[in-house]
TORFIMI-992906 format. One record per residue (C-alpha): x, y, z; residue in one letter; residue number from 1. Coordinates in Angstrom, 1 decimal, padded with zeros to 4 digits. Last residue first. Layout:
<sites>
SITE     c1     c2     c3 rest  nr
SITE      X      Y      Z    a NUM
...
</sites>
This chain:
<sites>
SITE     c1     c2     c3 rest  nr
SITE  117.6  074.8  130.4    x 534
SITE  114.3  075.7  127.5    x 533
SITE  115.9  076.6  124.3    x 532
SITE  115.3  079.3  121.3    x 531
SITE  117.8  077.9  118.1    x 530
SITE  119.8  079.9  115.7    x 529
SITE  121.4  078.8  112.3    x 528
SITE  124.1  080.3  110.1    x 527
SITE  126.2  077.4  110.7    x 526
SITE  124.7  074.5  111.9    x 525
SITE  123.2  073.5  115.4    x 524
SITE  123.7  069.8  116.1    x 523
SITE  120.8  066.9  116.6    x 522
SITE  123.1  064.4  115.3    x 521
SITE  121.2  064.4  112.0    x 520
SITE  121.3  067.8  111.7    x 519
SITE  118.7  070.6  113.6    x 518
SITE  116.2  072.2  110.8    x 517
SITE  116.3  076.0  110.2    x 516
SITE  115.4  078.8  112.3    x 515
SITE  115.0  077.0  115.0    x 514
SITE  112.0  077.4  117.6    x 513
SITE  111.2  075.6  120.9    x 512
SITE  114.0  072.9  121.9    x 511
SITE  113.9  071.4  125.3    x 510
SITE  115.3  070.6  128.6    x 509
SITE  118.8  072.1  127.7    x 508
SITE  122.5  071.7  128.2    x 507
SITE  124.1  073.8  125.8    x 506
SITE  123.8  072.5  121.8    x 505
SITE  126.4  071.0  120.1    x 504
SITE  128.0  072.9  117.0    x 503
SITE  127.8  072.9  113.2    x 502
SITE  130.9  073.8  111.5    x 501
SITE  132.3  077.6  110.2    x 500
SITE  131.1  079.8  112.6    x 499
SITE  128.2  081.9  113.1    x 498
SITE  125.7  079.9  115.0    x 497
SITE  123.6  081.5  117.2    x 496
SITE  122.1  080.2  120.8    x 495
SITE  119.6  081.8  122.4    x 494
SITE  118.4  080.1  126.3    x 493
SITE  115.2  081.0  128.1    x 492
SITE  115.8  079.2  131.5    x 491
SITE  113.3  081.5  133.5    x 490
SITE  115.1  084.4  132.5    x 489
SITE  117.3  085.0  129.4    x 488
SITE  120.3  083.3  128.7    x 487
SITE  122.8  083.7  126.1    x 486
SITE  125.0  082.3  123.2    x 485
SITE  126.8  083.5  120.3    x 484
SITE  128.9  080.7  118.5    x 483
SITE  131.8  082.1  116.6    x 482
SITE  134.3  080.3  118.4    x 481
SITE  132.6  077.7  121.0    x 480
SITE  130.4  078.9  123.6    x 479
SITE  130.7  080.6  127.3    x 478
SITE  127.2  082.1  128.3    x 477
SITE  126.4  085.3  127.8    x 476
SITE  123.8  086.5  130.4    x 475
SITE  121.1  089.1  129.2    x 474
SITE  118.9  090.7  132.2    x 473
SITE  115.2  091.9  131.6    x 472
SITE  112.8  093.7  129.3    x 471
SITE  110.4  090.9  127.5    x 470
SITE  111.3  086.9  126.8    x 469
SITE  112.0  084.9  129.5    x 468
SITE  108.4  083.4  130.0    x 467
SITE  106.6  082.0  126.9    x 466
SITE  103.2  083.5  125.6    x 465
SITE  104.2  086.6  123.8    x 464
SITE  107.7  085.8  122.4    x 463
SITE  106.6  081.9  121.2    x 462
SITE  103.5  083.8  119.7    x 461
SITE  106.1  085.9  118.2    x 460
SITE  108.3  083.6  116.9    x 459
SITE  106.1  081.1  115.7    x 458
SITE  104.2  083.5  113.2    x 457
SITE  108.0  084.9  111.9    x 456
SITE  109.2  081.2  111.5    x 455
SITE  105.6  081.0  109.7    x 454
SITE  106.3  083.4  107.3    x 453
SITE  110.1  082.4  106.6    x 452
SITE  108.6  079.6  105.6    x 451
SITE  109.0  076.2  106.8    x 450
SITE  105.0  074.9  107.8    x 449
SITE  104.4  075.9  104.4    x 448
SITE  100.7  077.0  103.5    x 447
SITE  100.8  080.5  104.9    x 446
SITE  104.3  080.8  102.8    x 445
SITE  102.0  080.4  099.2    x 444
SITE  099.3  082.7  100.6    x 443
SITE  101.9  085.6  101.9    x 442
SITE  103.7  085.5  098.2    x 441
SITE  107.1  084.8  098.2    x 440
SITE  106.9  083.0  095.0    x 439
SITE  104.4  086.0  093.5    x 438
SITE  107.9  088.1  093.5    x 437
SITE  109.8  086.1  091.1    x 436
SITE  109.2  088.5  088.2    x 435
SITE  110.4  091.5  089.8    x 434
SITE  107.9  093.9  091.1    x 433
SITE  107.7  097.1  089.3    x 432
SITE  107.4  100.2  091.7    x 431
SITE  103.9  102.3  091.4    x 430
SITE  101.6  098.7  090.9    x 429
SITE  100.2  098.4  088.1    x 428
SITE  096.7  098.8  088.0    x 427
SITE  093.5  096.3  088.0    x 426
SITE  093.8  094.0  091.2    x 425
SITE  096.0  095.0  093.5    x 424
SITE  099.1  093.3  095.6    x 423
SITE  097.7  090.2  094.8    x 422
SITE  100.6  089.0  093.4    x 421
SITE  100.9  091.9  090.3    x 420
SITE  097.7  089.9  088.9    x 419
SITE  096.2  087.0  091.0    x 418
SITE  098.1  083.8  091.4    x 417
SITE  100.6  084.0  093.9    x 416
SITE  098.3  086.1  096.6    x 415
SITE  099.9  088.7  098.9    x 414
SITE  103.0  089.8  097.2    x 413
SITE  104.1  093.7  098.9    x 412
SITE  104.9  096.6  096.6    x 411
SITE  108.3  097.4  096.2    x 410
SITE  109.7  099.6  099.2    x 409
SITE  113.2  097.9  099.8    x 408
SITE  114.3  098.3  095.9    x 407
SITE  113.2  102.2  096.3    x 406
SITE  115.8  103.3  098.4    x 405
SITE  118.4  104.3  096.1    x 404
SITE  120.6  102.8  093.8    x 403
SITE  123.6  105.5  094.6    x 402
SITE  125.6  106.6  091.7    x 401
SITE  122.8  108.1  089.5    x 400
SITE  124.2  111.6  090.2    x 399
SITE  123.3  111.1  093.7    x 398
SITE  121.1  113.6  093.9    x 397
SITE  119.3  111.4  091.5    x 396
SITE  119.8  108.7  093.3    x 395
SITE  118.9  109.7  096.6    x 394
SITE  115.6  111.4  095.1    x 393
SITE  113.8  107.8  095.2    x 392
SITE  111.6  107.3  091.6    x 391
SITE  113.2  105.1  090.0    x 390
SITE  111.4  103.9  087.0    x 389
SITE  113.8  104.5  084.1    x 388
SITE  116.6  102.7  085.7    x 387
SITE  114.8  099.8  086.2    x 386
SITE  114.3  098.8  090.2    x 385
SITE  116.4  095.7  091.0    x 384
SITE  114.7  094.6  094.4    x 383
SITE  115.9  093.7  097.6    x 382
SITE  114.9  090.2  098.9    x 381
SITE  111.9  089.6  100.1    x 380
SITE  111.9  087.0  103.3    x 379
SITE  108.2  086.9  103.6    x 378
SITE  108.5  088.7  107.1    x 377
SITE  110.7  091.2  106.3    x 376
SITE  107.9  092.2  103.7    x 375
SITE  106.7  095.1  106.1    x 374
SITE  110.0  095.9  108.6    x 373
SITE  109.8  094.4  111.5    x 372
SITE  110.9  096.8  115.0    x 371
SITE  111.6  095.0  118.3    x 370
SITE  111.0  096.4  121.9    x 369
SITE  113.2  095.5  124.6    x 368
SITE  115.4  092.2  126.1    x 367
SITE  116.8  090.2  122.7    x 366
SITE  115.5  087.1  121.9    x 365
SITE  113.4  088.4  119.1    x 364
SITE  116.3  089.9  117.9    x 363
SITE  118.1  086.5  117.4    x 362
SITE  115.3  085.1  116.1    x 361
SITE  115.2  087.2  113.3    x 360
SITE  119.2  087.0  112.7    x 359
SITE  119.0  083.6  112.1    x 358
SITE  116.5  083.5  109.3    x 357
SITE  117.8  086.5  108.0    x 356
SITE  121.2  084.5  108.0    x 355
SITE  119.4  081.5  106.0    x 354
SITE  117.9  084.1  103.2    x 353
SITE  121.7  085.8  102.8    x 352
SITE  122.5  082.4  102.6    x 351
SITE  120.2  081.6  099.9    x 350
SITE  120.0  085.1  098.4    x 349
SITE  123.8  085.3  097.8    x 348
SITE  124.4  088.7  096.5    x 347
SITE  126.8  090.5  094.3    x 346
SITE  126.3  094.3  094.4    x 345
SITE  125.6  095.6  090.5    x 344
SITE  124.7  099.4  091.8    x 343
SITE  126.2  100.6  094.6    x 342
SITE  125.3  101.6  098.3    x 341
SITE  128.7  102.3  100.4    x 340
SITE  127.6  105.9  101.4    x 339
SITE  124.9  104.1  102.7    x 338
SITE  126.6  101.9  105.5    x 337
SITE  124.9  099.0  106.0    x 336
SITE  126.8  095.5  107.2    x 335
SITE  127.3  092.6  105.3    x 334
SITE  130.2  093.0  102.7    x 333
SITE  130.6  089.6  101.0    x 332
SITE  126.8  090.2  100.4    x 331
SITE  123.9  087.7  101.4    x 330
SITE  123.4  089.3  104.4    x 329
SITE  122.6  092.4  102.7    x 328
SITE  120.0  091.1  100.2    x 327
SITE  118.2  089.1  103.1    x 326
SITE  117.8  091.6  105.1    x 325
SITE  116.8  094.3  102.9    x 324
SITE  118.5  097.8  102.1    x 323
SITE  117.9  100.4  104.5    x 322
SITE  115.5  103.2  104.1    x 321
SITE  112.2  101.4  104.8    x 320
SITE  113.2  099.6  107.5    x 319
SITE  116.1  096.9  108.4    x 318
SITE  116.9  094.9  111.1    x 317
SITE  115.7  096.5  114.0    x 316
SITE  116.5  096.2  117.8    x 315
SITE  115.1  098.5  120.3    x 314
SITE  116.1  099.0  123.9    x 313
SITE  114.4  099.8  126.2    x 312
SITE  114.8  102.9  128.8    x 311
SITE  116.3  102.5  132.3    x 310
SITE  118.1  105.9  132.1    x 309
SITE  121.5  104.5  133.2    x 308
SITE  121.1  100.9  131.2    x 307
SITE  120.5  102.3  127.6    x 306
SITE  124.2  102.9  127.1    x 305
SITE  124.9  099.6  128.3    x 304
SITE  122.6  097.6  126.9    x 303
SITE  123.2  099.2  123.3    x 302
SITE  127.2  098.6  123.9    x 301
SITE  126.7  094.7  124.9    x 300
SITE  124.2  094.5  121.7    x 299
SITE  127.1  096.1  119.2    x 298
SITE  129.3  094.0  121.1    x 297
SITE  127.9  090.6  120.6    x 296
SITE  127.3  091.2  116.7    x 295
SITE  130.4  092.6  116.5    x 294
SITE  132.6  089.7  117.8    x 293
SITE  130.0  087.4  116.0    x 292
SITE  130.4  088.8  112.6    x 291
SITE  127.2  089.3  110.2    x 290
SITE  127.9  092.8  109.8    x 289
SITE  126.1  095.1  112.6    x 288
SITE  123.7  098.5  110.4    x 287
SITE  120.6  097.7  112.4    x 286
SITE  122.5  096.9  115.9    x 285
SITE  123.9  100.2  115.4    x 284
SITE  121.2  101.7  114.3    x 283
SITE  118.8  101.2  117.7    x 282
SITE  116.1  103.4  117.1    x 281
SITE  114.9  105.4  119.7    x 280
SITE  112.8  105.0  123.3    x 279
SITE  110.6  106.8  125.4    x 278
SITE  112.1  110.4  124.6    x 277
SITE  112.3  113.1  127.2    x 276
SITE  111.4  113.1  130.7    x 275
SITE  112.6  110.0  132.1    x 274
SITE  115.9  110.5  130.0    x 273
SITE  116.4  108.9  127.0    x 272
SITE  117.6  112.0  124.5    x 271
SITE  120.5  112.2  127.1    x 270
SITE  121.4  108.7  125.6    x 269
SITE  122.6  109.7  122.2    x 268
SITE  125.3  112.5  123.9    x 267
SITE  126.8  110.0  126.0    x 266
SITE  126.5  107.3  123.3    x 265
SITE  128.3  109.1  120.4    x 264
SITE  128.0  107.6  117.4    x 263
SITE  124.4  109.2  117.0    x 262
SITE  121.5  108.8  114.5    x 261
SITE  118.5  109.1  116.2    x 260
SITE  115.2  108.6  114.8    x 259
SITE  113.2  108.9  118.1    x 258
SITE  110.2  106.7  119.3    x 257
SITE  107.8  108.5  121.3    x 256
SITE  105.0  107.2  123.7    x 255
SITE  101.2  108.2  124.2    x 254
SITE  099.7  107.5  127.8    x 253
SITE  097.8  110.3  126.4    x 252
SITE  098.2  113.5  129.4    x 251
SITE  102.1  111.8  129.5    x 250
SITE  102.5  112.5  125.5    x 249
SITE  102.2  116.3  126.1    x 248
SITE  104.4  116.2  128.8    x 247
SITE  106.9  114.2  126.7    x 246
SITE  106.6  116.7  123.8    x 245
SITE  108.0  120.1  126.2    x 244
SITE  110.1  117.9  127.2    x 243
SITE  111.3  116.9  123.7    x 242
SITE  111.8  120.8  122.7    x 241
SITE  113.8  121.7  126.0    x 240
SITE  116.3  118.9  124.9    x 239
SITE  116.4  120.5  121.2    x 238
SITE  118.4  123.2  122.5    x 237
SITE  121.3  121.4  123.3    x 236
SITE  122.4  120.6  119.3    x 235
SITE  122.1  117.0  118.3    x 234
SITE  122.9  117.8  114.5    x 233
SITE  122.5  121.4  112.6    x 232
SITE  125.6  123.6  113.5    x 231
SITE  127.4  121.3  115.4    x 230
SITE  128.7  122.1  118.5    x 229
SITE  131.7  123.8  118.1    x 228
SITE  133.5  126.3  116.4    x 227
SITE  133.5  127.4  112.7    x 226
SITE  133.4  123.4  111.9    x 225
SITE  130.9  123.5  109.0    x 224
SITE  130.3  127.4  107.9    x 223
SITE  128.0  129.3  110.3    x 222
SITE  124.1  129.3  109.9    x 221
SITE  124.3  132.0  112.4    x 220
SITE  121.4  130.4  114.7    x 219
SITE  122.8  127.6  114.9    x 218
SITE  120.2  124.9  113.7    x 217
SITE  117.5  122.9  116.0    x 216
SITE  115.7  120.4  113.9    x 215
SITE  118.3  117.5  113.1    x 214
SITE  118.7  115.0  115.8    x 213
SITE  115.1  113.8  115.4    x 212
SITE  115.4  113.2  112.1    x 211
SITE  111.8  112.1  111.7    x 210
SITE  110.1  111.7  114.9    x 209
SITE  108.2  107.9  115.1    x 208
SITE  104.9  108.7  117.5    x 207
SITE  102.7  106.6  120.0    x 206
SITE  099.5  105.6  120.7    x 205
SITE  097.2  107.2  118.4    x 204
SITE  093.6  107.2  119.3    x 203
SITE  092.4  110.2  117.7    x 202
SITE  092.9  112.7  120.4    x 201
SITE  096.2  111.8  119.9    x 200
SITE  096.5  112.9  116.5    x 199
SITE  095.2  116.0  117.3    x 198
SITE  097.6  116.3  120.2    x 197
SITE  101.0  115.9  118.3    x 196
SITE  099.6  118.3  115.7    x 195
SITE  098.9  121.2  118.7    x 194
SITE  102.8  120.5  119.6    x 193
SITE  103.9  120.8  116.5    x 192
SITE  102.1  124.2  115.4    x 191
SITE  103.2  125.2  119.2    x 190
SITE  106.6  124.6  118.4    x 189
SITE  106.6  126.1  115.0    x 188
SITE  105.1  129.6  116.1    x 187
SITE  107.5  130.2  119.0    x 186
SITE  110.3  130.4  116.4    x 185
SITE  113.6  129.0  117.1    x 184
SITE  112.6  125.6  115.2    x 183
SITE  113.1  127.3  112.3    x 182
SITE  111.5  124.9  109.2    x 181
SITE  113.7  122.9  107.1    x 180
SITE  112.4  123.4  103.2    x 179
SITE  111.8  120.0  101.8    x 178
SITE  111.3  120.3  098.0    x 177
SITE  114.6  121.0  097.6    x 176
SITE  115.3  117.4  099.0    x 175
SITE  117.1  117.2  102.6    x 174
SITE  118.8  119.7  104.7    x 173
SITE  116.6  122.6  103.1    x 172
SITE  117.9  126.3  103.6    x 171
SITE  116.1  128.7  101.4    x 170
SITE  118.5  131.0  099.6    x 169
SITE  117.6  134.5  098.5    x 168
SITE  118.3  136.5  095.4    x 167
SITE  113.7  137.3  094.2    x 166
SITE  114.2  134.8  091.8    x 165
SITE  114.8  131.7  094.4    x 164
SITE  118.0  130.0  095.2    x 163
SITE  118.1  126.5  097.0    x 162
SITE  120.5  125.6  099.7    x 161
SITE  121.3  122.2  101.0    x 160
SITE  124.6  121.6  099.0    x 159
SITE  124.9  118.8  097.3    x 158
SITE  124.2  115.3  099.0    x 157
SITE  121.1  113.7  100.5    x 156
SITE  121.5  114.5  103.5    x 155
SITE  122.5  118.2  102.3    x 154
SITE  125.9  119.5  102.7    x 153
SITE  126.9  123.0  104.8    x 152
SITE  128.9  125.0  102.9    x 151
SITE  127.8  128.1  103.9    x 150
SITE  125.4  131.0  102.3    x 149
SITE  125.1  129.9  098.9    x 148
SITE  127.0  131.6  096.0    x 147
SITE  125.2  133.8  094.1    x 146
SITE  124.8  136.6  096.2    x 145
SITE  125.6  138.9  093.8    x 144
SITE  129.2  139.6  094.9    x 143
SITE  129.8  136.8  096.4    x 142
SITE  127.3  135.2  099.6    x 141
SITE  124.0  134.2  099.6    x 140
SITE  121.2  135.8  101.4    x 139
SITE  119.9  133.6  103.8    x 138
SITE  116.1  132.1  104.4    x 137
SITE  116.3  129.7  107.1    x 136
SITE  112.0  128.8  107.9    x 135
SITE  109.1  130.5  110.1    x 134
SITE  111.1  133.7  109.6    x 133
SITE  109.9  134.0  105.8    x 132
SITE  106.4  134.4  106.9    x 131
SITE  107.4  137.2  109.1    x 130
SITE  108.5  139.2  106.0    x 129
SITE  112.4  139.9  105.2    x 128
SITE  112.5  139.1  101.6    x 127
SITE  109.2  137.8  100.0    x 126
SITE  106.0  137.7  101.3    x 125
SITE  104.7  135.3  098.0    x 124
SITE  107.7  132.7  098.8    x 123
SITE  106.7  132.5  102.7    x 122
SITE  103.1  132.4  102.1    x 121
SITE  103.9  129.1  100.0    x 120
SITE  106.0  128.0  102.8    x 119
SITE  103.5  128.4  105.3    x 118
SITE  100.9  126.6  103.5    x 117
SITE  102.9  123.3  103.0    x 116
SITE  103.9  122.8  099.0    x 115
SITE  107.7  123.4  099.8    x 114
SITE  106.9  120.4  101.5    x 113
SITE  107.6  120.4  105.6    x 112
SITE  111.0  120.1  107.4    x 111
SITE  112.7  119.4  110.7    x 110
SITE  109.5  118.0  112.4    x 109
SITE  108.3  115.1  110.6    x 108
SITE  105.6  112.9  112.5    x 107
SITE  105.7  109.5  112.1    x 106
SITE  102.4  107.5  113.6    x 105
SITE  102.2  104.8  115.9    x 104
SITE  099.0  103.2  116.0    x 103
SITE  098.2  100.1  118.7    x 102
SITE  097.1  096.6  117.8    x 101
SITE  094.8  094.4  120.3    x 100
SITE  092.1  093.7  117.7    x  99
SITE  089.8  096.1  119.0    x  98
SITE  092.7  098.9  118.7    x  97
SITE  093.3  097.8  115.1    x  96
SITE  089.5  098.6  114.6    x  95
SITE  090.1  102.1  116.2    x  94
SITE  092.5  103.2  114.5    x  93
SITE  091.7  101.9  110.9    x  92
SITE  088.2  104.1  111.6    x  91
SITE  090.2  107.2  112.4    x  90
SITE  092.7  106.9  109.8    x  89
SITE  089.8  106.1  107.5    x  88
SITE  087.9  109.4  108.4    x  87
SITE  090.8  111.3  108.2    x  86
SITE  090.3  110.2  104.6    x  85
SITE  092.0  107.7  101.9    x  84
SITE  095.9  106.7  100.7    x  83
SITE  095.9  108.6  097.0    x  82
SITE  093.9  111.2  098.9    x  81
SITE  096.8  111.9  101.5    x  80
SITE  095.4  112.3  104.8    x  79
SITE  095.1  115.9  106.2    x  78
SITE  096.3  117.6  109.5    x  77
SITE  099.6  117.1  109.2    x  76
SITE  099.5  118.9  105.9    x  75
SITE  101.9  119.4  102.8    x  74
SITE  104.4  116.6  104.1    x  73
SITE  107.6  115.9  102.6    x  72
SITE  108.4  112.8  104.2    x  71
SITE  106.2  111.3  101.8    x  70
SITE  108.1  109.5  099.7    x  69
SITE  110.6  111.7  099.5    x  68
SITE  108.9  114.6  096.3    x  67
SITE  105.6  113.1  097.2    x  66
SITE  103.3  115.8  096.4    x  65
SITE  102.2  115.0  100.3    x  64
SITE  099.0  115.0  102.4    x  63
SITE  099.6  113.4  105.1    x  62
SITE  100.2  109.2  105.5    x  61
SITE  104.0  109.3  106.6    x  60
SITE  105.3  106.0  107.9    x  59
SITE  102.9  104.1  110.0    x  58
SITE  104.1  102.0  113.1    x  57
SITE  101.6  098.9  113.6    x  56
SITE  101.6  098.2  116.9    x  55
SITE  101.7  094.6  118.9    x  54
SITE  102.6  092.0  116.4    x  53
SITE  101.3  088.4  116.1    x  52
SITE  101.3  087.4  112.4    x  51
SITE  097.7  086.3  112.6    x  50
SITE  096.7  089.7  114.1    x  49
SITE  098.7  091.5  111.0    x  48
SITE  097.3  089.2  108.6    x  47
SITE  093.5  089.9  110.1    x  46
SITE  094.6  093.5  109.8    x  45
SITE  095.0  092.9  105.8    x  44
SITE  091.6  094.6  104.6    x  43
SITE  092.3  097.5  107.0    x  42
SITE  095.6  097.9  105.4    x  41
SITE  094.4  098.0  101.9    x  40
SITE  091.8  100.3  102.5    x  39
SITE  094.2  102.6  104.1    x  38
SITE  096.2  102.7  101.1    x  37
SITE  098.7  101.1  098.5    x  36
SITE  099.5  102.7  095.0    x  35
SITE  098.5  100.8  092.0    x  34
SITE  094.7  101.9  091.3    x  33
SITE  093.0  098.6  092.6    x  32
SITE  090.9  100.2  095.2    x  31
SITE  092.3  098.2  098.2    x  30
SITE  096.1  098.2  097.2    x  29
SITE  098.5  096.7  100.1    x  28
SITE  101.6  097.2  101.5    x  27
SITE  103.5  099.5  099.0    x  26
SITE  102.0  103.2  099.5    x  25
SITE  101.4  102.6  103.2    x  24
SITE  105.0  102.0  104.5    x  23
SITE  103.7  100.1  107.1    x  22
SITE  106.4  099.2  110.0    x  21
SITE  105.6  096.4  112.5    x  20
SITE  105.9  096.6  116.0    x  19
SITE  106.8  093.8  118.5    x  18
SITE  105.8  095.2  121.9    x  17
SITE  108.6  094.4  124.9    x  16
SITE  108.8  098.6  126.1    x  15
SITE  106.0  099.7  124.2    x  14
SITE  103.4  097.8  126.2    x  13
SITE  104.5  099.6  129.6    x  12
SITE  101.3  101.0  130.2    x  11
SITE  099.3  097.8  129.9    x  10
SITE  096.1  099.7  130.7    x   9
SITE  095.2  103.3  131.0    x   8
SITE  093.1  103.4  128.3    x   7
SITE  093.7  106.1  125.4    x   6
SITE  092.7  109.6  125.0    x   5
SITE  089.1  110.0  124.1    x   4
SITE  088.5  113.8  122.7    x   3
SITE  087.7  112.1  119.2    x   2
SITE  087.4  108.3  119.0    x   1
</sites>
């Protein structure tokens, strides 16, 4: 597929396309050794076609010592060994393209490993070599330099500077072992740009940007809040960067999706324009308690602020950073913040289970693309992941307070009665699954017509073949308290059910989907959802 940019066709794909998110190391094990890999995919793409999605979005599959789960990448170039060869990307490529599924890959441009090339000729240059200007290295400040040079805090807390022997700091917003790079330097952005166009030349579709609010950095490396913007987030410069991307992307017919965390939607929308960014993740929708009021407003307000730039929106329910669905919905507290992660949270499986339910067809209803997390579709809950087998650098920067990320990335169940569910034959898996894993097993749910795994099956082929779905106008219609209801076009109607009692259904021609069985009187119940035909 080398030097072969994609067809032409179905341009607009990524603005309706259900895409599903493959964090490689837990989805499936082809060779048996307890981390998941290309293999494993490839084996699994008839799943993926049966399931019904559009693109398969990969989180990082470089070359990686894994200090973040592979956002620390060594080589863009390079495919991890633990996950196969370049030749396997290639090959999984182009046999999802020939079954109708596109490739988005995530790219991480704010940082690399402190195992990356450049970074390891920075450390042996030492103190004010060119190799050193590819990244923030400060001296610190006191009298022997030994305290670092702001107090700026990491992402993952602490502060986001790391000493070396030689007196100097190395800036790293994230893990230690993720120095940022200096996206002032000429040499970065045409490092980034000549990755963005290897992979495309390889059949890739699309790309996922890491932190994409994060990469430019005042150049003084000022204290937090000595004068304004902000010294590391959403800065102006990184405008000129994404254009540069986007005409890149154009030559490919290649989109971008941003990670863009934002509370303000004037400044989150600029990175929509025509010439920038395709589309970005949609956190507010992501991180919504179960609460009609906000429900409704959090998809009024993503309309709305998506509306002047006429980019789609995307709606997500959780990924591989954001505790599960059904855990969350289960909790007296039901949205996501992660400074409110804790140990010992109280959940309610079956009704977290039934609002997951709901909540997947209400963002299949919704007008853009939607994002499904691997495992979503089984319904797995979050994991309890023993103390001693954590492995997510959140906690431990954490001081042990925070869980973690590592109960959403346990490795997948795939057959009930084969060892570690199928996941792979002969080596435990990285992350311990819990004991009750093999009951959400894909073969078990395959054979019940009520599974989460089929609701997800009938969803989507209900979203690709019938008409309403895909961009277009929402109209709320008037409903009883707590009850969310809409229209689509061509008589699509969405009707949720967050209040107390069971309510009558709008006028309609016929029923499609529910997410759980009408009652009796043919009524919708709480926590339910129904797709109608007016």
């Amino acid at each position: 597929m080398e030097g072969s940019p994609l067809e032409p066709a179905a341009p607009n794909w990524w603005r309706d396309a259900a895409i599903y998110q493959i964090y490689v190391r837990s989805f499936a094990d082809g060779d048996g050794d307890g981390t998941g890999d290309l293999a494993g995919v490839r084996a699994r793409l008839p799943y993926l076609v049966d399931l019904g999605v559009e693109a398969l979005w990969f989180t990082p599959w470089y070359l990686s010592p894994l200090a973040d789960g592979g956002y620390d990448v060594a080589d863009y170039r390079t495919i991890d060994p633990a996950f196969g060869t370049l030749a396997e990307a290639e090959k999984l490529i182009a046999e999802a393209r020939e079954l109708g599924i596109r490739t988005i890959i995530d790219v991480v441009p704010n940082h690399v490993s402190d195992r990356h090339a450049w970074f390891r000729a920075a450390l042996a240059a030492g103190s004010g070599s060119p190799e050193r200007e590819l990244f923030h290295f400060k001296a610190g400040r006191g009298e022997n330099g030994e305290i670092p040079p702001n107090d700026w805090v990491s992402e993952f807390g602490g502060t986001p500077w790391t000493r070396l022997d030689d007196g100097e700091w190395y800036l790293h917003l994230f893990a230690t072992e993720q120095p940022d790079l200096n996206w002032a330097h000429p040499a970065v952005r045409r490092e980034h740009e000549d990755v963005l166009r290897f992979w495309f030349e390889r059949g890739v579709a699309g790309v996922r940007i890491d932190s994409a609010a994060l990469l430019a950095k005042d150049p003084a490396l000022p204290d937090f809040g000595e004068g304004d913007p902000h010294p590391f987030v959403d800065r102006d410069e990184l405008h000129d960067i994404y254009r540069s991307w986007r005409a890149i992307a154009d030559e490919y017919g290649a989109i971008f999706v941003g990670e863009v965390w934002l509370p303000d939607t004037e400044r989150f929308v600029r990175y929509l324009r025509p010439d920038e960014l395709h589309t970005a993740f949609n956190f507010k929708f992501l991180a919504c308690p179960w609460d009609p009021a906000l429900l409704r407003a959090a998809i009024d307000e993503t309309l709305a602020e998506h509306a002047p730039v006429g980019a789609p929106a995307t709606w997500v329910l959780c990924n591989h950073d954001v505790t599960r669905t059904v855990t969350r919905y289960g909790r007296e507290a039901t949205g996501f913040d992660f400074a409110a992660k804790a140990f010992g949270t109280p959940t309610d499986l079956e009704l977290g289970t039934r609002r997951a339910r709901a909540a997947a067809l209400l963002s299949l209803a919704l007008p853009g693309a939607v994002y499904l997390y691997q495992g979503e579709e089984l319904g797995l809950p979050e994991a309890d992941i023993p103390l001693d087998r954590i492995q997510d650098p959140m906690h431990f920067r954490s001081g042990g307070k925070d869980p973690g990320r590592d109960g959403c990335r346990v490795p997948l169940p795939w057959v009930a009665d084969e060892p570690y569910a199928g996941f792979g034959s002969e080596a435990e898996p990285w992350l311990p699954q819990p004991a009750s894993w093999a009951s959400y097993a894909a073969d078990l749910q395959a054979a019940d017509p009520a599974s989460m795994l089929n609701l997800y099956r009938e969803a989507l082929r209900l979203r690709r073949t019938e008409a309403g779905f895909g961009d277009g106008p929402v109209e709320w219609l008037d409903a009883a308290p707590g009850v969310l209801s809409f229209t689509r076009a061509d008589g699509l109607i969405c009707v949720l059910n967050l209040g107390a009692e069971p309510v009558d259904l709008p006028a309609h021609s016929s029923v499609l989907l529910t997410s759980e069985p009408l009652d009796a009187d043919g009524r919708l119940a709480r926590d339910t959802a129904a797709w109608l035909r007016a």
